[in-house]
C-alpha positions in Angstrom: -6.0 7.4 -36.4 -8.6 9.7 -34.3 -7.4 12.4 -32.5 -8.9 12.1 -29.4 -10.9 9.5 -27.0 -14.7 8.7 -27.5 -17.0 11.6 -26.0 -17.4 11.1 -22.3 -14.3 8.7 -22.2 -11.0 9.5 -20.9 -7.4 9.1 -21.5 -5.5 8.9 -18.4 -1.5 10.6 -18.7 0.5 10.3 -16.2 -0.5 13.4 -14.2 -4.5 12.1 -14.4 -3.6 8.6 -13.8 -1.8 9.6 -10.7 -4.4 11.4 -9.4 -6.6 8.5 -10.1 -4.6 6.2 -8.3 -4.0 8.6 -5.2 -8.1 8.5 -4.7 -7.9 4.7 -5.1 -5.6 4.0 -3.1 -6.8 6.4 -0.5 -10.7 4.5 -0.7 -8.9 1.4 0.0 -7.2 2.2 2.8 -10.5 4.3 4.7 -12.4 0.8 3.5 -9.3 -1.0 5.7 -10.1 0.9 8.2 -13.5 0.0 8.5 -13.3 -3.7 8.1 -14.8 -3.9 4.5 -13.3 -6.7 2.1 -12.7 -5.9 -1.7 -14.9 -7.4 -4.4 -15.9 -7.6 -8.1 -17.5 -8.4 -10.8 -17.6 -8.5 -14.4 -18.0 -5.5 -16.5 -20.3 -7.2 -19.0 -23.6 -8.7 -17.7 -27.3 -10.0 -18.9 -29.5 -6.8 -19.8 -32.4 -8.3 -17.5 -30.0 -7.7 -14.3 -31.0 -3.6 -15.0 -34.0 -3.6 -16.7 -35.7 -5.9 -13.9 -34.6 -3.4 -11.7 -35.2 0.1 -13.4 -37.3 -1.1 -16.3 -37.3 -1.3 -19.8 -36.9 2.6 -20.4 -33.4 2.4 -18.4 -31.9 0.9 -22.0 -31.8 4.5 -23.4 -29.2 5.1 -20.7 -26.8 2.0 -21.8 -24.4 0.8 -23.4 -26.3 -2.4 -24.2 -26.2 -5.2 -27.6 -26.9 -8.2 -28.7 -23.6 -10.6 -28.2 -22.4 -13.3 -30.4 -24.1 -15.8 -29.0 -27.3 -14.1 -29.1 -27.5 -12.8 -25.4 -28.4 -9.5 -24.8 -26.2 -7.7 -22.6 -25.0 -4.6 -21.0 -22.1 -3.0 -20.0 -22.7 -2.0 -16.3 -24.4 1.4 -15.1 -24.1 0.5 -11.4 -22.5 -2.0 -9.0 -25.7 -2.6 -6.9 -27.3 -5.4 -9.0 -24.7 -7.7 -9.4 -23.8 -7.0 -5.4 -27.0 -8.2 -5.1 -26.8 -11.2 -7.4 -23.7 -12.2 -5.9 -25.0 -12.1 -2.4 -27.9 -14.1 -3.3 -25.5 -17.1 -5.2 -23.9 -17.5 -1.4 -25.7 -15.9 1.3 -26.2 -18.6 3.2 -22.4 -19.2 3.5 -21.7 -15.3 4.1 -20.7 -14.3 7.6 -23.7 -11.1 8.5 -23.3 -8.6 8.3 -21.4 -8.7 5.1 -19.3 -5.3 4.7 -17.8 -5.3 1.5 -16.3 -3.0 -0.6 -15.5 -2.2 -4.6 -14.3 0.2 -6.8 -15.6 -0.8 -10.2 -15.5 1.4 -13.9 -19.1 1.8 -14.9 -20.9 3.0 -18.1 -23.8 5.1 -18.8 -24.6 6.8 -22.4 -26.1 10.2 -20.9 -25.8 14.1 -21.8 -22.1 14.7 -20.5 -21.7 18.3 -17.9 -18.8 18.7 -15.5 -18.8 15.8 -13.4 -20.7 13.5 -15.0 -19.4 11.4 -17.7 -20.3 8.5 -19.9 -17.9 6.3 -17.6 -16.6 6.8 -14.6 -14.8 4.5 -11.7 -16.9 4.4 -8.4 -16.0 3.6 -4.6 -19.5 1.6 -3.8 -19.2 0.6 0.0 -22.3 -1.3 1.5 -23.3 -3.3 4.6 -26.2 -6.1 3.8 -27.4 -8.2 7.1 -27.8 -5.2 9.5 -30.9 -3.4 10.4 -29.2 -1.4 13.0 -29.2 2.6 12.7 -25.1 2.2 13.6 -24.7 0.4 10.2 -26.3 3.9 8.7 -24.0 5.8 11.0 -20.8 3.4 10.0 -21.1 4.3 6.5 -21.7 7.8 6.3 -18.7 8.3 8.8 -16.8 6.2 6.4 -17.6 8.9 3.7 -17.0 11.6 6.0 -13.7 10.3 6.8 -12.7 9.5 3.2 -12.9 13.3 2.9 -10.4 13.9 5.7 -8.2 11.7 4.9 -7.9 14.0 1.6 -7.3 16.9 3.8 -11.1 18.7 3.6 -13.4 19.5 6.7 -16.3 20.6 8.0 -15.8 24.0 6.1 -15.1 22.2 2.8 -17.3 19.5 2.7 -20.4 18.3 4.5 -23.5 15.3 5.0 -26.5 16.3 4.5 -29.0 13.6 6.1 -32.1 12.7 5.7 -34.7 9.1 6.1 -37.3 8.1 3.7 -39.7 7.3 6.6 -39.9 10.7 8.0 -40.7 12.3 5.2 -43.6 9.8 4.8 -44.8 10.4 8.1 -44.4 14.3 7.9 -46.4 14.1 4.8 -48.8 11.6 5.6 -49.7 13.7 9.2 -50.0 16.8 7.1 -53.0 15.5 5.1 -51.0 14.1 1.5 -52.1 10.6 0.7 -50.4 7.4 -0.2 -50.6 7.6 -3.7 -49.3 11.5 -3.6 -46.4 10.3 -1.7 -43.9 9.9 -5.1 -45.0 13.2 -6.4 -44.2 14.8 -2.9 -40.7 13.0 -2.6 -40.3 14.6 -6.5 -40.7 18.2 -6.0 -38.7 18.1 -2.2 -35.9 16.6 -4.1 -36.0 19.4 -6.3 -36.9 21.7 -4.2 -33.5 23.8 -4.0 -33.0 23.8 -8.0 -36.4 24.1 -9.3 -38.4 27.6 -8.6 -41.2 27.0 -5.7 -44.0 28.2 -8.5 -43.0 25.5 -11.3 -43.0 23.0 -8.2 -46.3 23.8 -6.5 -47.9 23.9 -10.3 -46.7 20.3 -10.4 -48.3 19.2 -7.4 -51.8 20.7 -8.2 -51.8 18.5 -11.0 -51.3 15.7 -9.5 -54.7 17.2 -7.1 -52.8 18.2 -4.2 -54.8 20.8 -2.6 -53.1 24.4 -1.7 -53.0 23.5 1.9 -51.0 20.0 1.4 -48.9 22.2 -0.9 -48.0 24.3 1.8 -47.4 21.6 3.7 -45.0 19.9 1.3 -42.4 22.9 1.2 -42.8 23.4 4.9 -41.4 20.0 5.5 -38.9 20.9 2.6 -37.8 24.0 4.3 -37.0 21.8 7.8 -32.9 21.4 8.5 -31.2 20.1 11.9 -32.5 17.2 14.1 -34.4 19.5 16.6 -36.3 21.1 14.1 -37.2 17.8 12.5 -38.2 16.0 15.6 -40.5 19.1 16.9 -42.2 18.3 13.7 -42.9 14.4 14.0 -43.9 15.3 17.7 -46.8 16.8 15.7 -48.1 13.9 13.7 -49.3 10.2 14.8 -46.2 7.7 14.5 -43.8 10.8 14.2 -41.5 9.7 17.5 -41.3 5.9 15.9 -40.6 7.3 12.6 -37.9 9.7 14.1 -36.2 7.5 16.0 -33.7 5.4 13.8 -32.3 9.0 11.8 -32.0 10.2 15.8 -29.5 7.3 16.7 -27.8 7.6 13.6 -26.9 11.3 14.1 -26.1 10.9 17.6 -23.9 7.9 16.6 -22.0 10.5 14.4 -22.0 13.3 16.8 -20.2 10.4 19.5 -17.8 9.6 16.8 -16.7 13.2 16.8 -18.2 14.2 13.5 -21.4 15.7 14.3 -19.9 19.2 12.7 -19.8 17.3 9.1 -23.5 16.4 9.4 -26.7 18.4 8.4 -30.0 17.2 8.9 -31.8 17.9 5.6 -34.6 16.4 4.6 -34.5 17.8 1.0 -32.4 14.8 0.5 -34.2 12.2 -1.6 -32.4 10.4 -3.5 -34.3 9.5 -6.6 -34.3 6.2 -7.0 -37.4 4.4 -5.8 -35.8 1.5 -3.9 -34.5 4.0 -0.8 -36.6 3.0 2.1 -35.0 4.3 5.0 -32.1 6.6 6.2 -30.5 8.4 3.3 -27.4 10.9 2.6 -25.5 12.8 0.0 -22.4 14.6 0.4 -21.7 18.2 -0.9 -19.1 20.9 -1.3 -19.9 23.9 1.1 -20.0 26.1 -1.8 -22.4 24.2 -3.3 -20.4 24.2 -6.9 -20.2 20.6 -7.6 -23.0 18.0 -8.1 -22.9 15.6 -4.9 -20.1 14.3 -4.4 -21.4 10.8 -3.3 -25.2 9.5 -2.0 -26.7 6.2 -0.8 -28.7 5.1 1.8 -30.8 2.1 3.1 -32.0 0.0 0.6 -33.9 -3.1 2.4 -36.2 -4.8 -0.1 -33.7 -4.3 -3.6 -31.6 -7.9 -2.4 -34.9 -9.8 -2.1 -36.3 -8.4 -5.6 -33.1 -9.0 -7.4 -31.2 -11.6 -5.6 -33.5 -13.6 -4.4 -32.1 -12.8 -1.0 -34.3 -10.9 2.0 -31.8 -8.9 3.9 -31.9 -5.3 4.8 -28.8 -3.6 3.1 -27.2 0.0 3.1 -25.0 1.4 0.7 -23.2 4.5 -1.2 -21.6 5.3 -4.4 -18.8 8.0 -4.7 -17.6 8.7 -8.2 -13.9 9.7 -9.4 -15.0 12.7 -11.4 -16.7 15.1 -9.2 -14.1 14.3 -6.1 -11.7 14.7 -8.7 -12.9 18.0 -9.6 -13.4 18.9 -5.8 -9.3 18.0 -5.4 -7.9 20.0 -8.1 -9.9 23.2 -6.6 -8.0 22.4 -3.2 -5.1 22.4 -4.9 -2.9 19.4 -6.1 -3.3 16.3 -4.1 -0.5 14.4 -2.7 0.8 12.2 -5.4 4.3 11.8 -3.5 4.6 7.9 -4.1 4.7 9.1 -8.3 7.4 11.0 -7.7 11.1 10.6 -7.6 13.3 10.6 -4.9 16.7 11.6 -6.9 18.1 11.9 -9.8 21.8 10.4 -10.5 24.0 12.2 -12.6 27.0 10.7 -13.9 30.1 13.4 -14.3 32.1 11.5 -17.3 31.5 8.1 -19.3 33.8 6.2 -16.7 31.0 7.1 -14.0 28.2 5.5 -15.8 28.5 2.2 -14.2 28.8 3.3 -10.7 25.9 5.0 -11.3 24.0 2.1 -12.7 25.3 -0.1 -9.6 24.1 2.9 -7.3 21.0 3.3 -9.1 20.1 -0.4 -8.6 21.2 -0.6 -4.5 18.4 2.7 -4.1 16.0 1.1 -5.7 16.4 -2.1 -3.4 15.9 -0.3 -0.6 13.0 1.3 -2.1 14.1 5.0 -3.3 12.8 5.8 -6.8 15.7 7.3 -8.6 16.1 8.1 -12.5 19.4 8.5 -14.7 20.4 9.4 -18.0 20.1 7.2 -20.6 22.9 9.0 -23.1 26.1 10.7 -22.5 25.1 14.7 -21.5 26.3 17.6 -20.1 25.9 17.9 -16.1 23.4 21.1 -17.3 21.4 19.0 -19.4 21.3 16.1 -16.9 20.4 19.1 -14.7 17.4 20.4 -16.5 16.1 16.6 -17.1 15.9 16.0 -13.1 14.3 19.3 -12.6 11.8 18.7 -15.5 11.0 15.4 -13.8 10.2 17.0 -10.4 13.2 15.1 -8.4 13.6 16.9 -5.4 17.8 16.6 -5.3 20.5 15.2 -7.4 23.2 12.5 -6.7 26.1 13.9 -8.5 28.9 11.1 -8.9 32.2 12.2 -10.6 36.1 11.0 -10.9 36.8 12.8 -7.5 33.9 11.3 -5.6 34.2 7.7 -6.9 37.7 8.3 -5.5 36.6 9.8 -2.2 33.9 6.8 -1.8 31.6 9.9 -1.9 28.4 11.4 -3.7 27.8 15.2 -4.2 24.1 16.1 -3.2 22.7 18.8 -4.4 18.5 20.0 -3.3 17.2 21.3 -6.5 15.2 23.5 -4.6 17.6 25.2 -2.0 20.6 25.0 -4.7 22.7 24.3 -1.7 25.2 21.0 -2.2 27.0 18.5 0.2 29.1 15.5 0.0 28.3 12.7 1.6 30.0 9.4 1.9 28.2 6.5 -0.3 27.6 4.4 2.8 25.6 6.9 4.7 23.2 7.5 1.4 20.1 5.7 2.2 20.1 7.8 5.5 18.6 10.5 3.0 16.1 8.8 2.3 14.4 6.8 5.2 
């Protein structure tokens, strides 16, 4: 038997898998919020559905065979295409916009670092049917707000904002041609991890002059909505081209979350099918990869689904938010814990403990017990070990009494307390 899971997989124990669980459940309940409705799909599907997307060289990156029946098949990288393919089976019958949410396990076989693994479960949230720069503004405040309802703001975590369209009208004014245009987008994505030199090398050899060079990390350089629209007011189309990222922001700013959001236009995102606003969050200290990205994605339903409707969406993985919690400290994972611990005094008390036991849980108050005679200390030391935050003593004198001894394992301090009044602890 091996030792330990596959490299890049990971076993969940109890401590993990509550942790896991807590960011679930707190991505479903921002998603309430906002109106999306919970879907999925299956974890297996045709090869073609990524490759006809990404092409053939995205197979390197997959978990992909040859099935029993002679289908080749993958196990999935990303939600978007079968969103995509599912949209495009019903559209007709779907209410617009659609805003629909899903939290599936995905699969790619990459070079593992910290927060990236070979699977991973992701929150993808996305909005198909709505051209509107409020449906940009929707999701990113429902990313922002999945971040405070974890307890981090402004200082801890933060939106960094940019649209595919100004860039390509920044660049465009300042001389680059279309067909520069991806090698542009390239080094401004990496324009923060890569040094300037090795970028502006790149761009010569693609035969972008020194001047359009220049240009390039000027427009790299630019942060905040003021300095970005003093810049389109510069170039032909730049006030158009401007004008959906300015509603967006100032949608944020009237939502009261303007102090999350940073205009950057260093934000890419590098896959090809982007074509308007789009965002990635970070930590402030900039020690964790992002810690989710998305943005408008308007022709990827029509090429894959068959479906043309403009669409928006984002990704946020377990891992790095994981890794971003446990920094902060541990999350709230009350619901895993118990309530109380019942000890019972002698072997007559077992079965009023057992009959107390089962009235808390009715009402909803997770208690544990012994399962073998033991000393009161060793009872003790098991609710301690097992984090209960008081114990429900029951002994020959209390049973009498119609009484329970409760003592706060924390405080030390005990009282007795009639069995009727109980559940008052606890609600």
């Amino acid at each position: 038997m091996q030792g330990q899971a596959l490299p890049g997989f990971r076993d969940f124990y109890p401590d993990e898998l509550a942790l896991k669980n807590h960011i679930f459940a707190t991505w479903r309940d921002v998603a309430r919020r906002y109106g999306f409705q919970e879907y999925d799909g299956p974890p297996l599907e045709p090869l073609e559905l990524y490759t006809d997307k990404s092409g053939e060289e995205i197979v390197q990156q997959l978990y992909a065979f040859e099935d029993k029946g002679g289908r080749k098949v993958a196990l999935r990288p990303e939600m978007t295409p079968t969103l995509a393919r599912m949209v495009g089976a019903h559209a007709q019958a779907l209410k617009k916009p659609i805003r629909w949410f899903s939290i599936p396990q995905l699969f790619r076989y990459e070079r593992q670092q910290r927060g990236r693994l070979r699977e991973h479960f992701q929150l993808n949230m996305d909005i198909i049917g709505e051209a509107s720069p409020l449906a940009d503004a929707e999701l990113i405040a429902a990313a922002i707000d999945i971040m405070r309802a974890f307890g981090l703001g402004p200082a801890d975590v933060r939106a960094r904002v940019s649209d595919r369209r100004v860039l390509r009208t920044l660049l465009l004014g300042r001389g680059l041609t279309e067909p520069q245009l991806p090698a542009a987008f390239e080094v401004i994505d990496k324009s923060e991890r890569v040094p300037r030199d090795a970028m502006a090398a790149k761009l010569r050899e693609t035969g972008i002059g020194k001047r359009e060079t220049d240009a390039v990390f000027e427009i790299a350089a630019l942060r905040g909505l003021d300095a970005v629209a003093a810049a389109l007011a510069k170039v032909k189309g730049g006030e158009e081209a401007g004008e959906p990222l300015r509603q967006a922001v100032g949608a944020l700013e009237a939502m009261g979350l303007g102090d999350f959001v940073l205009v950057d236009l260093t934000i890419v995102r590098g896959l090809a099918y982007y074509t308007g606003i789009v965002f990635e969050l970070f930590d402030t200290g900039k020690s964790l990869r992002a810690i989710c990205g998305g943005g408008r994605y308007d022709g990827l339903l029509n090429a894959l689904g068959g479906v043309d409707l403009p669409a928006l969406g984002f990704g946020m993985g377990d891992v790095v938010l994981g890794e971003l919690l446990k920094e902060r400290g541990p999350a709230d994972q009350a619901s895993t814990k118990l309530d109380a611990f019942l000890i019972a005094v002698s072997g007559e008390d077992m079965a009023p403990v057992l009959k107390l036991a089962h009235q808390l849980r009715d009402l909803g108050v997770a208690v544990e017990y012994g399962l073998r005679p033991a000393a009161i200390r060793k009872q003790l030391e098991l609710a301690a070990a097992r984090g209960a935050p008081r114990a429900i003593i029951v002994g020959p004198d209390e049973r009498a009494a119609g009484e329970v001894v409760v003592r706060d394992l924390k405080a030390g301090t005990e009282a007795r307390v009639p069995i009727a009044k109980l559940s008052g602890l606890f609600h």
